[in-house]
Backbone as a chain_set.jsonl record, in Angstrom:
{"seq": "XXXXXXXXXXXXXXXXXXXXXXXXXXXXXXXXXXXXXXXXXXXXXXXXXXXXXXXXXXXXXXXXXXXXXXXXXXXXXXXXXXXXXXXXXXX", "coords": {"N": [[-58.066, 78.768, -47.851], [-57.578, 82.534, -47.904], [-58.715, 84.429, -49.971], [-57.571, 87.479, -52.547], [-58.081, 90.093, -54.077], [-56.194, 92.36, -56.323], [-55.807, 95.85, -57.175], [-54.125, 97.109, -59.868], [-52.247, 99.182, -61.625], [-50.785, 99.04, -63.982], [-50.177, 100.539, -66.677], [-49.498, 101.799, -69.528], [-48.255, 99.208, -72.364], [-47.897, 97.589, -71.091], [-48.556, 94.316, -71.78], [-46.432, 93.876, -73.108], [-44.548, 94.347, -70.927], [-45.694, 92.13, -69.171], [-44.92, 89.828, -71.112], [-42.711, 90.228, -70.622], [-41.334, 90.281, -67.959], [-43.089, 88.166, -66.598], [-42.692, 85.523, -66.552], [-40.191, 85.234, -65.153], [-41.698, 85.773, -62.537], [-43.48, 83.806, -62.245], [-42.062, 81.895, -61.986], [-40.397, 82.72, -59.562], [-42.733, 82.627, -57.951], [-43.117, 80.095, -57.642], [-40.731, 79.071, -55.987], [-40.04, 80.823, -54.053], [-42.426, 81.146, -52.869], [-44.188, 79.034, -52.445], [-47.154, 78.692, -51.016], [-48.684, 80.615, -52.039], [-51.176, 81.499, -54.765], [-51.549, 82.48, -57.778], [-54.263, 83.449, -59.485], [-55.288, 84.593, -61.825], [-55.895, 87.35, -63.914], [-58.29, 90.171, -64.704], [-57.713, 92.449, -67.412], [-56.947, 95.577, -68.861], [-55.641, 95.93, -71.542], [-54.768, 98.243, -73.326], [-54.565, 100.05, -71.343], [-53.576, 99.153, -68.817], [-54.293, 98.996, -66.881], [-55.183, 96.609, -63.874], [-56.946, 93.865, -62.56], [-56.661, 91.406, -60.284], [-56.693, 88.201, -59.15], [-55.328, 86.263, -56.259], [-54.798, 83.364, -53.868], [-53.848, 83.279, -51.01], [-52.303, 83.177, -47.589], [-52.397, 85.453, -46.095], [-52.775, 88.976, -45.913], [-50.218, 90.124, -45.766], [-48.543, 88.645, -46.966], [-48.893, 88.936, -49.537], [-48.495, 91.401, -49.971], [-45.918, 91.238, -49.459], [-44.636, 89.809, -51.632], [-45.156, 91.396, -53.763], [-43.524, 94.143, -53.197], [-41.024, 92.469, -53.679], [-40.684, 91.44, -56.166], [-41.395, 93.948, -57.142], [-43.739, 94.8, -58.219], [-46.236, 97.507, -58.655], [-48.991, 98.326, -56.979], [-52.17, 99.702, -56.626], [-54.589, 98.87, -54.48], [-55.372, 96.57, -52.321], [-57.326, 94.019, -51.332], [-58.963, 91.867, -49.304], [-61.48, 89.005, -50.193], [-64.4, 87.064, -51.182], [-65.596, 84.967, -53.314], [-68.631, 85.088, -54.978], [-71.907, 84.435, -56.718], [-74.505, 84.69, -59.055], [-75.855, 82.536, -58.02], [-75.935, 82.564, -55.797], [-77.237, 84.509, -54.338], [-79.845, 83.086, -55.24], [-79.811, 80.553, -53.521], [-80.282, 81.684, -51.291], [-82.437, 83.055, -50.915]], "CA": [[-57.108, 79.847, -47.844], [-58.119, 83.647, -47.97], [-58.403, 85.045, -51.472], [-57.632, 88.788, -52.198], [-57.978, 91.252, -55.391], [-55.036, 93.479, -56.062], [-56.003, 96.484, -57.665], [-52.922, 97.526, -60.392], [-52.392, 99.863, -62.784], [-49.456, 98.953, -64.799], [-49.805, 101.57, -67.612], [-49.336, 101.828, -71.054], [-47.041, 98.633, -72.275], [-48.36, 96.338, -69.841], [-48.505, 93.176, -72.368], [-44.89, 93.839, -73.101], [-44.004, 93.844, -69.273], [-46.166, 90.49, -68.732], [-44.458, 89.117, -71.973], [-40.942, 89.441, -70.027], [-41.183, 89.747, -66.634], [-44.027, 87.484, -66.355], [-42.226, 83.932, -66.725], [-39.518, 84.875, -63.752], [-42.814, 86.05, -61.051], [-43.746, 82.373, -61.487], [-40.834, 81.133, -61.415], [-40.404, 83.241, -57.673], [-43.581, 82.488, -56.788], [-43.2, 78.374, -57.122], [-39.714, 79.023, -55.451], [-39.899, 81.536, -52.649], [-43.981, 81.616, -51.91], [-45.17, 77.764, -52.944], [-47.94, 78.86, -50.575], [-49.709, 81.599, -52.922], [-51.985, 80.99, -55.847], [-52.232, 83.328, -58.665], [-55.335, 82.792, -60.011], [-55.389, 85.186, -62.938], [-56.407, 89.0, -63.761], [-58.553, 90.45, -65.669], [-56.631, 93.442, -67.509], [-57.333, 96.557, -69.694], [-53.979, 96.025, -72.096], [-54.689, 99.459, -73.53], [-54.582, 100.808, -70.13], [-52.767, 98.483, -67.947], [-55.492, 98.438, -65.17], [-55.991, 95.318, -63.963], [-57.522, 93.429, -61.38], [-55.873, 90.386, -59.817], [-57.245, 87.638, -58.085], [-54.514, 85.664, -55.566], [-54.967, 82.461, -52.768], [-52.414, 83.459, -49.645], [-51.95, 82.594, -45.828], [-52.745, 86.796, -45.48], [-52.097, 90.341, -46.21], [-48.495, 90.77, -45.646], [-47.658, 87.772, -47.654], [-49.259, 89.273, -50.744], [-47.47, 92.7, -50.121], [-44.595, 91.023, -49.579], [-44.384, 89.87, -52.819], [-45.361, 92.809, -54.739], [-42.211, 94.353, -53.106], [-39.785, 91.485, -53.632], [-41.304, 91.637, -57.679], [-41.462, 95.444, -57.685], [-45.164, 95.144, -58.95], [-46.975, 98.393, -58.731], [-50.65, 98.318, -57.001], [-52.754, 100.636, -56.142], [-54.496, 98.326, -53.552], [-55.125, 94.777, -52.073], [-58.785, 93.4, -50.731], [-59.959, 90.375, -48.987], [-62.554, 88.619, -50.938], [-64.959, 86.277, -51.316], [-66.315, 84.796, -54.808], [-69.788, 85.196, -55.003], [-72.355, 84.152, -57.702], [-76.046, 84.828, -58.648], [-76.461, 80.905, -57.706], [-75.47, 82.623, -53.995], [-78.661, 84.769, -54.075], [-80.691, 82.222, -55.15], [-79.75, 80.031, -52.316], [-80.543, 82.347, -49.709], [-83.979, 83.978, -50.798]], "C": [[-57.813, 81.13, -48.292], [-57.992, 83.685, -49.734], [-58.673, 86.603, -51.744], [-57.674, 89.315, -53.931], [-57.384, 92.0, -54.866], [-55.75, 94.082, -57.329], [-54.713, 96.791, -58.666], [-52.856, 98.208, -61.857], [-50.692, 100.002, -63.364], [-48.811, 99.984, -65.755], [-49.794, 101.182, -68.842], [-47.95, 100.061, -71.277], [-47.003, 97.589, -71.448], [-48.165, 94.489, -70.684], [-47.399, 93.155, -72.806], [-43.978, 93.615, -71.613], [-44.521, 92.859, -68.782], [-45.678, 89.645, -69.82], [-42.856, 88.654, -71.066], [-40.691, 89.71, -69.135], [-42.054, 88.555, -66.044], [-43.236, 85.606, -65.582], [-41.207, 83.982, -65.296], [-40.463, 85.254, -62.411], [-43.319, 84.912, -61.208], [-43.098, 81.907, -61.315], [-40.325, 81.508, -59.397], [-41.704, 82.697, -56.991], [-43.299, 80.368, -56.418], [-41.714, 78.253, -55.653], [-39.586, 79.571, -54.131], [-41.541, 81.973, -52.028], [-45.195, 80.498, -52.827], [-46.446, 78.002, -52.529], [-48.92, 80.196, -51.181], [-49.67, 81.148, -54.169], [-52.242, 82.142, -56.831], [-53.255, 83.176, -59.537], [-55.301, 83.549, -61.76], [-55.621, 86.492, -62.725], [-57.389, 89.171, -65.09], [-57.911, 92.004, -65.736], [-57.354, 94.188, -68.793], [-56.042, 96.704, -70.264], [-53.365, 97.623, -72.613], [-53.622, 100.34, -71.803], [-53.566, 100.774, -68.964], [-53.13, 98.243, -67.063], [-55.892, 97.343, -65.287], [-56.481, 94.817, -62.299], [-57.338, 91.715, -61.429], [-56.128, 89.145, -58.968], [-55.908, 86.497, -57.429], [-55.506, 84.897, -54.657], [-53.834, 82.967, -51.781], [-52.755, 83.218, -48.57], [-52.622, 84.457, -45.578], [-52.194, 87.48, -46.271], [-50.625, 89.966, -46.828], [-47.682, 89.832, -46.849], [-48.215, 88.187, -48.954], [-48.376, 90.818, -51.23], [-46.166, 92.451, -50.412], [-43.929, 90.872, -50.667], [-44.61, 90.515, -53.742], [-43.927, 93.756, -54.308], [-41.224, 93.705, -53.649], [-39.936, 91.736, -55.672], [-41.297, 93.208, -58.389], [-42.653, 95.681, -58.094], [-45.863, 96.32, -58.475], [-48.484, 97.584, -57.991], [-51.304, 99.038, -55.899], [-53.712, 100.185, -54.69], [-54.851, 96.665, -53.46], [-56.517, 94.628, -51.469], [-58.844, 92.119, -50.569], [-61.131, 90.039, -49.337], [-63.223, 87.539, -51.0], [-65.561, 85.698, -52.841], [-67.867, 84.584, -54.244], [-70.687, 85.226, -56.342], [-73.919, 84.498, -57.991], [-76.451, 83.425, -58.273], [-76.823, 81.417, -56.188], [-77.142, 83.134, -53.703], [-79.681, 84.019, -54.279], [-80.886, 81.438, -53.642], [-80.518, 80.554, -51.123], [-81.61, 83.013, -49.571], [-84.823, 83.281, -50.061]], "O": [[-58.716, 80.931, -49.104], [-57.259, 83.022, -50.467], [-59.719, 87.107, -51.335], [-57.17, 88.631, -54.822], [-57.467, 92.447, -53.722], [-56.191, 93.414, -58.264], [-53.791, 96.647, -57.863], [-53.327, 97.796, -62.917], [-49.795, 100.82, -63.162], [-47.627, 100.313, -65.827], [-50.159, 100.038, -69.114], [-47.011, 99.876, -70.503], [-46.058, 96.835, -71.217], [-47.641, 93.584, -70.034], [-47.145, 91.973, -73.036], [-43.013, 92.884, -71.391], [-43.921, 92.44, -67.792], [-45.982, 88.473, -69.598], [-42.218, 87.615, -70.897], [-39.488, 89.503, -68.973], [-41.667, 88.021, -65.005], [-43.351, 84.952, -64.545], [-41.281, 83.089, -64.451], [-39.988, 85.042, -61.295], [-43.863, 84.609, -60.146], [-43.185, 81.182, -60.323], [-40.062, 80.776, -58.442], [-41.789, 82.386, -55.803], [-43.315, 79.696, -55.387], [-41.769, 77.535, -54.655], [-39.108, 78.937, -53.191], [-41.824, 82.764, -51.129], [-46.246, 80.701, -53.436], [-47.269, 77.668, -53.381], [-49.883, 80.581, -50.518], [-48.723, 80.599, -54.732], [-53.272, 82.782, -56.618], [-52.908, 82.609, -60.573], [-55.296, 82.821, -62.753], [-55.603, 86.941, -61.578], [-57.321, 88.553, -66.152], [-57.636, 92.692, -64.754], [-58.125, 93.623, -69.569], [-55.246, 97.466, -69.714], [-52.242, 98.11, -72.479], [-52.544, 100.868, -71.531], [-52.97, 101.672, -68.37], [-52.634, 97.429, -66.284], [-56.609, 96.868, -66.168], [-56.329, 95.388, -61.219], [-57.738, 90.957, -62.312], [-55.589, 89.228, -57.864], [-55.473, 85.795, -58.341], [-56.661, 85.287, -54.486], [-52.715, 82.867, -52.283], [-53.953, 82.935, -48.568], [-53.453, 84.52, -44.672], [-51.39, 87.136, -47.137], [-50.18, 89.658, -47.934], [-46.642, 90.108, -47.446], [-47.744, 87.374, -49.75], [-47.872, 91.183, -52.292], [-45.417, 93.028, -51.201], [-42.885, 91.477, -50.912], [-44.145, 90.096, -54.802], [-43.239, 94.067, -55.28], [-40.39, 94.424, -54.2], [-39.001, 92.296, -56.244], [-41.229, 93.562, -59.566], [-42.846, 96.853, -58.417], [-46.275, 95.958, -57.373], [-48.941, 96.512, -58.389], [-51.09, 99.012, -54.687], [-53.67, 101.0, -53.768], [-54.641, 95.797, -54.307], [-56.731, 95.712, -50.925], [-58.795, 91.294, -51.482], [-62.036, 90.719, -48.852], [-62.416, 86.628, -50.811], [-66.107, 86.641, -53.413], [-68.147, 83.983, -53.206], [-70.287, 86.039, -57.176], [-74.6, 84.573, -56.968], [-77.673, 83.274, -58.253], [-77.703, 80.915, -55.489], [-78.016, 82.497, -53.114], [-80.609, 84.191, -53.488], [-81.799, 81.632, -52.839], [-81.172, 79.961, -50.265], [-81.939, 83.551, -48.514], [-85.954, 83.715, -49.84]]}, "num_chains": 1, "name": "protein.A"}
């Protein structure tokens, strides 16, 4: 399955808005989008910038749910994980 980074800048207050909206966006996602994987983010709590890594079927189905959730993000990328093991491999 594709895997994408969402760019998002939540803002100030961000670990208070993942304290209590957090628990019903998994609850939607097991319910209305079994087929996406939130993998985790890494996040600047100060700040609220974070960066998001998701599993989905595509695009639209990652937008989709940032609408349906209301989540803020600045943008979305198709990605690959990549490691220094990768460069090794291939020299």
């Amino acid at each position: 399955m594709p895997t994408f980074l969402a760019i998002h800048n939540f803002g100030p207050g961000a670990r208070e808005r993942f304290a209590k909206g957090g628990p019903a966006m998994i609850a939607l996602l097991k319910e209305r989008y079994p087929q996406v994987v939130w993998n985790g983010a890494y996040i600047q709590w100060e700040t609220g910038k974070a960066v998001c890594f998701w599993d989905a079927p595509d695009l639209d189905t990652i937008k989709g749910l940032f609408e349906q959730t209301q989540t803020p993000y600045q943008e979305i990328y198709p990605a690959e994980w990549f490691t220094p093991h990768d460069l090794a491999t291939r020299a």
